[in-house]
C-alpha positions as CSV (number, residue, x, y, z in Angstrom):
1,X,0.0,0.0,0.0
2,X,1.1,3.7,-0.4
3,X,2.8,5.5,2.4
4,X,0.5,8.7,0.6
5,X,-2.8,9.4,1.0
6,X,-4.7,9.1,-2.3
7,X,-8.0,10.7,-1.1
8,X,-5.5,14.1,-0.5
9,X,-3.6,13.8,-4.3
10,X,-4.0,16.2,-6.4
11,X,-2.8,15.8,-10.1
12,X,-1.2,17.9,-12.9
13,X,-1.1,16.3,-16.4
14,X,1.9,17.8,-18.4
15,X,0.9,15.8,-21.8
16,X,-0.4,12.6,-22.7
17,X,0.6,10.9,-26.3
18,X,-0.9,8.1,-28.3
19,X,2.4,6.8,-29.7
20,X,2.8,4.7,-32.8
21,X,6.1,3.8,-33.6
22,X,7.8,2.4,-36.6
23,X,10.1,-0.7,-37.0
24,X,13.3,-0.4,-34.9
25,X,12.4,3.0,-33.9
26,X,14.3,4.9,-30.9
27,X,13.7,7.5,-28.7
28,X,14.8,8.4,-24.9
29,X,13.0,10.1,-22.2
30,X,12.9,13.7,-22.6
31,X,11.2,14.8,-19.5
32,X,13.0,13.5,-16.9
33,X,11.5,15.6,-13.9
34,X,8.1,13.9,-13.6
35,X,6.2,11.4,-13.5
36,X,6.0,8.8,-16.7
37,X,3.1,5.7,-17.4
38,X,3.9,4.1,-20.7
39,X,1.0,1.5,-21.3
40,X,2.0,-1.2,-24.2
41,X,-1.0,-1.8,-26.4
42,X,0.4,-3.4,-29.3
43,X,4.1,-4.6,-30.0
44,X,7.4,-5.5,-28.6
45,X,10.1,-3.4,-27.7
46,X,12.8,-3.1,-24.7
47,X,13.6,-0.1,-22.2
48,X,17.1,0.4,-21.0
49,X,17.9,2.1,-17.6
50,X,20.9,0.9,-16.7
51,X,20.0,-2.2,-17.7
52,X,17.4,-3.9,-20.8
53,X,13.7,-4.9,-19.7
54,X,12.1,-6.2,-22.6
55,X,8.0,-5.1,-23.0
56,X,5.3,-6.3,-24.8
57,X,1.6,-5.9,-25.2
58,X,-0.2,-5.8,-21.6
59,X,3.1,-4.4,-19.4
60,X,2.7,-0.9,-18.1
61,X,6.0,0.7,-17.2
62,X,6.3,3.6,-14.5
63,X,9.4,6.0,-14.4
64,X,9.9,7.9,-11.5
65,X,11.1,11.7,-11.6
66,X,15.0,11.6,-12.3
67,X,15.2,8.1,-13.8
68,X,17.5,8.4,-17.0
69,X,15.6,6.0,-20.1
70,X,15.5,5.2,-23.6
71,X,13.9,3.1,-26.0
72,X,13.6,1.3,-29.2
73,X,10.3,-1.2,-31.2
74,X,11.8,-4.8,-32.5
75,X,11.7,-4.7,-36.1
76,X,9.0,-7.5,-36.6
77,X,6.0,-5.5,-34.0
78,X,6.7,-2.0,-33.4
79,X,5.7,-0.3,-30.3
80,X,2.2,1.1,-29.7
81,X,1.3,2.7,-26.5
82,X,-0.4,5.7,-24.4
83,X,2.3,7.8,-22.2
84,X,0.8,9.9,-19.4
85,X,3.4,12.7,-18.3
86,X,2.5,14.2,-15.0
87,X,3.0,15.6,-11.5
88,X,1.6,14.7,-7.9
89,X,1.2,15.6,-4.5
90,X,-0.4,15.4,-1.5
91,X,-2.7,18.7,-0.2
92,X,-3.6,18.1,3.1
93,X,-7.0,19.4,4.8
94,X,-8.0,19.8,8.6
95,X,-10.9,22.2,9.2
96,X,-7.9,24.2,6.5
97,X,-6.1,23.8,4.1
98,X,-2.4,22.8,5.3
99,X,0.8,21.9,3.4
100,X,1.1,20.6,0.2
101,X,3.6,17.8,0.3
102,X,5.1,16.7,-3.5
103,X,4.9,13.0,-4.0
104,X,8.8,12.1,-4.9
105,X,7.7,8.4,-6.3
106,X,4.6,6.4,-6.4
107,X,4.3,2.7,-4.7
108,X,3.9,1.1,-8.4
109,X,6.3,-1.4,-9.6
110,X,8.8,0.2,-12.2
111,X,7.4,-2.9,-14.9
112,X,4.4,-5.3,-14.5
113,X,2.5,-7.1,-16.8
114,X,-1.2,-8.0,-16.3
115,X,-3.7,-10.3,-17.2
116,X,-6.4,-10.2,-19.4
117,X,-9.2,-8.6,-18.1
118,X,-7.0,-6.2,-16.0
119,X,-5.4,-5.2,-18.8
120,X,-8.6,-4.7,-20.9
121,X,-9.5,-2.4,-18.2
122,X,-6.5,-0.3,-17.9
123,X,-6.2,-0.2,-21.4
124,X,-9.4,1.2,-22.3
125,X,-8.3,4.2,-19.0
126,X,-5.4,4.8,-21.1
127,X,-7.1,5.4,-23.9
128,X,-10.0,7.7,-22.0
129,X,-7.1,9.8,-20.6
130,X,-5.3,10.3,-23.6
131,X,-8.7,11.1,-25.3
132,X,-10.1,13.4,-23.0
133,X,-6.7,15.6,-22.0
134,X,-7.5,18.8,-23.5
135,X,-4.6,21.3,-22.8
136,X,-4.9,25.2,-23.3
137,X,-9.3,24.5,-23.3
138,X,-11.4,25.3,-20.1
139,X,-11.6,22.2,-17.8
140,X,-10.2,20.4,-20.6
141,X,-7.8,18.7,-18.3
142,X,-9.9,18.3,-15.6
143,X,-11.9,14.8,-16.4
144,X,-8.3,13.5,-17.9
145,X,-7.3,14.2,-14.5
146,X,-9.9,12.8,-12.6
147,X,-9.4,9.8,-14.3
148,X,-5.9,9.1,-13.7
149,X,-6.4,9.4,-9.8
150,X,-9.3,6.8,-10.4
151,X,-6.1,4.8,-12.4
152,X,-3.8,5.3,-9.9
153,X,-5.9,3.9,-7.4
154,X,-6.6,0.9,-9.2
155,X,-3.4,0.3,-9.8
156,X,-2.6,0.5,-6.2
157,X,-5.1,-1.8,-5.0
158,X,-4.9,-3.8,-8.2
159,X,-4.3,-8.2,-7.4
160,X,-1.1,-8.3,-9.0
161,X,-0.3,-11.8,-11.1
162,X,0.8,-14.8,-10.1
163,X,4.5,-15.2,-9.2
164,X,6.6,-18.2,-9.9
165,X,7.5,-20.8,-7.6
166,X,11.2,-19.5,-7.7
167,X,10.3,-15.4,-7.8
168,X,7.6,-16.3,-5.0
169,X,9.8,-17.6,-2.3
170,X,12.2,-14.8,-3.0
171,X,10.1,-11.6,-3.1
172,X,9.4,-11.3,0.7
173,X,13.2,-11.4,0.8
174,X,13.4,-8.5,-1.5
175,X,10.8,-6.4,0.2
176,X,12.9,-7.3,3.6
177,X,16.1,-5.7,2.3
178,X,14.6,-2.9,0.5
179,X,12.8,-1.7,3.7
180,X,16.5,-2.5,5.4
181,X,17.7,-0.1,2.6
182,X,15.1,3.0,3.3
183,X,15.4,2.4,7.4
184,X,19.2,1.7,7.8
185,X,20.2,3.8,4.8
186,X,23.4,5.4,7.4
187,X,24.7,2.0,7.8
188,X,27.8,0.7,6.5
189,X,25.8,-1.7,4.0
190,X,27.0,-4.3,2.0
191,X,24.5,-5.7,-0.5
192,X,26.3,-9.0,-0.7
193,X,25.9,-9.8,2.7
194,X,22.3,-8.9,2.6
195,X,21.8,-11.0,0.2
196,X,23.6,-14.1,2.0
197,X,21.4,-13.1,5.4
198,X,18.1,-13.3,3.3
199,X,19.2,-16.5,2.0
200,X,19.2,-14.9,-1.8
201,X,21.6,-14.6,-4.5
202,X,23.5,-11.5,-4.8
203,X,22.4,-11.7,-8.8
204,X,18.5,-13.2,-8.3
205,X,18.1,-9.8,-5.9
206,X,20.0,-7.7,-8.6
207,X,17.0,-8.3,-11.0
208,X,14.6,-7.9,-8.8
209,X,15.6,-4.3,-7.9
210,X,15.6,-3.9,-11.5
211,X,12.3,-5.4,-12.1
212,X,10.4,-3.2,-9.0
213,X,12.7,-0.6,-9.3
214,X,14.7,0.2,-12.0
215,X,17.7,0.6,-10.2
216,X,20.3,-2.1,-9.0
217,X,20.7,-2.1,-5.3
218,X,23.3,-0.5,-5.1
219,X,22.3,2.3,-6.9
220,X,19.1,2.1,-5.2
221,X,20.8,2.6,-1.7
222,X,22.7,5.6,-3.6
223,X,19.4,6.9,-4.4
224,X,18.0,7.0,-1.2
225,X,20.7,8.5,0.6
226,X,20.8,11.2,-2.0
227,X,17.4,11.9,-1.1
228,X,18.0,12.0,3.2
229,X,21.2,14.2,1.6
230,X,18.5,16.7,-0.1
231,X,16.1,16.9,3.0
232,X,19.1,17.2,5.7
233,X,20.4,20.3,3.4
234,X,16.9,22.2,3.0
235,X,15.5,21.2,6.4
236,X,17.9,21.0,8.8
237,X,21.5,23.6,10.1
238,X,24.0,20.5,10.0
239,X,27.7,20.8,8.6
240,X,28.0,19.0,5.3
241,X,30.2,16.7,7.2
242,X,27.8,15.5,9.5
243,X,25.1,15.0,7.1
244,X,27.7,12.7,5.3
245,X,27.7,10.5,8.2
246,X,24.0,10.4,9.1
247,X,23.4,8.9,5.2
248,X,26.4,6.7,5.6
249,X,29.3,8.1,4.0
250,X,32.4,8.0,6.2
251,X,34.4,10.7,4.2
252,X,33.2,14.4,3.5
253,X,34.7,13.9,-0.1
254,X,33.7,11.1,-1.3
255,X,29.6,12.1,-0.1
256,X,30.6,15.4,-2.0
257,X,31.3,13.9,-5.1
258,X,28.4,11.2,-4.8
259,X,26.2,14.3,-4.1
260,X,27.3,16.2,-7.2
261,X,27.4,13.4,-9.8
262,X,23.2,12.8,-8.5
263,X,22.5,16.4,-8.3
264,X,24.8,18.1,-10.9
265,X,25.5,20.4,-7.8
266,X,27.8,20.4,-5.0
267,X,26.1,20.1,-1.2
268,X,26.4,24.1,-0.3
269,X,25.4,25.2,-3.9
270,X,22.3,22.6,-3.7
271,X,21.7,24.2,0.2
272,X,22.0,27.8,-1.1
273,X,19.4,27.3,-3.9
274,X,16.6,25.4,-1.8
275,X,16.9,26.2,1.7
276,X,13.7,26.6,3.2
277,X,13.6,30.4,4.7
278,X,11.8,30.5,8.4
């Protein structure tokens, strides 16, 4: 279940696109900052994060704001699908209006396919979206809109498919050291090891990050920390050193660089720019 409140989202549809591609046609994500759905109607194709995830008719894909993809169509069943571009967040109400909270990533899976009749039905929302999103008219976005939080919460309480045997009795070992991850984030951790104490192998875990994520773990732990990083700099007085330690960095320098590489700025430029004023 979501750690958000969907009965508090409110939604902001940047574009939606009916794509139809051609054989062994390209393309990467161009609007990185947002949230992406990519629904696969017809077709075969693969994404690549840092890694390949093949797609196929019935998969929806979801792309987190900041996740670096592209993409191609196999030559024998090009790519058709729906992409919803948008932004979330959380307005919260208690006899007022209070805070409104922006939701940094949704609890979806980053790739999932579905069965028949679920995909039927999420198809055809797709296609209502997409249909419906009428930007620069009236309250042309407004049923669009409505829609997708109806989608969003269907996907959220969606069954999901069967596992297999193998992917079954490994998952709850997944979801253990991902939660490890997000709670003990400051910790010296070794993702080998974690693997070995959930009784998994270091390469079996390495594809289901990918799978649920589209990160590795390791890069999933990076990710994290680099967003404690961000809230310790906006939210809180501490040296740069300090909040080095408290997401697990033992050296200034090394957190520094980390910082940078994720951020494309250093810790006190990122501080300077959006430190929340009293």
């Amino acid at each position: 279940m979501p750690k958000y409140d969907l009965n508090q989202f409110v939604l902001h549809i940047h574009f939606t696109l009916d794509k139809v591609t051609y054989p062994g046609w390209k393309d990467v994500r161009n609007l990185v900052n947002v949230h992406s759905l990519y629904w696969i109607h017809e077709g075969e194709g693969s994404f690549y994060t840092n890694t390949e995830h093949k797609v196929k008719k019935g998969m929806m894909v979801y792309l987190r704001p900041g996740l670096q993809m592209s993409m191609r169509s196999e030559i024998h069943a090009p790519l058709r699908m729906t992409m919803v571009l948008f932004d979330c967040a959380e307005l919260n109400y208690d006899v007022v209006w209070k805070d409104i909270k922006r939701v940094a990533k949704l609890s979806l899976p980053f790739l999932n396919q579905y069965n028949c009749k679920q995909a039927e039905e999420l198809g055809m929302l797709f296609e209502e979206i997409h249909q419906e999103w009428v930007p620069g008219v009236a309250h042309g976005a407004a049923v669009s809109q409505g829609k997708l939080k109806i989608m969003l919460h269907k996907l959220h309480n969606m069954e999901q498919p069967d596992w297999s045997i193998n992917e079954s009795s490994t998952l709850s070992a997944f979801n253990k050291i991902k939660k490890y991850m997000e709670n003990g984030y400051q910790d010296n951790i070794k993702v080998e090891q974690l693997a070995e104490q959930y009784s998994i192998s270091a390469t079996y875990l390495r594809k289901l990050f990918l799978k649920y994520t589209g990160m590795g773990p390791k890069e999933y732990l990076s990710y994290i920390r680099n967003e404690r990083a961000c809230s310790y700099l906006i939210y809180t007085d501490y040296q740069i050193k300090e909040i080095a330690r408290l997401c697990g960095y033992f050296e200034e320098y090394h957190f520094s660089k980390m910082f940078k590489q994720l951020n494309d700025l250093s810790p006190s430029s990122y501080r300077k720019i959006h430190k929340k004023i009293e």
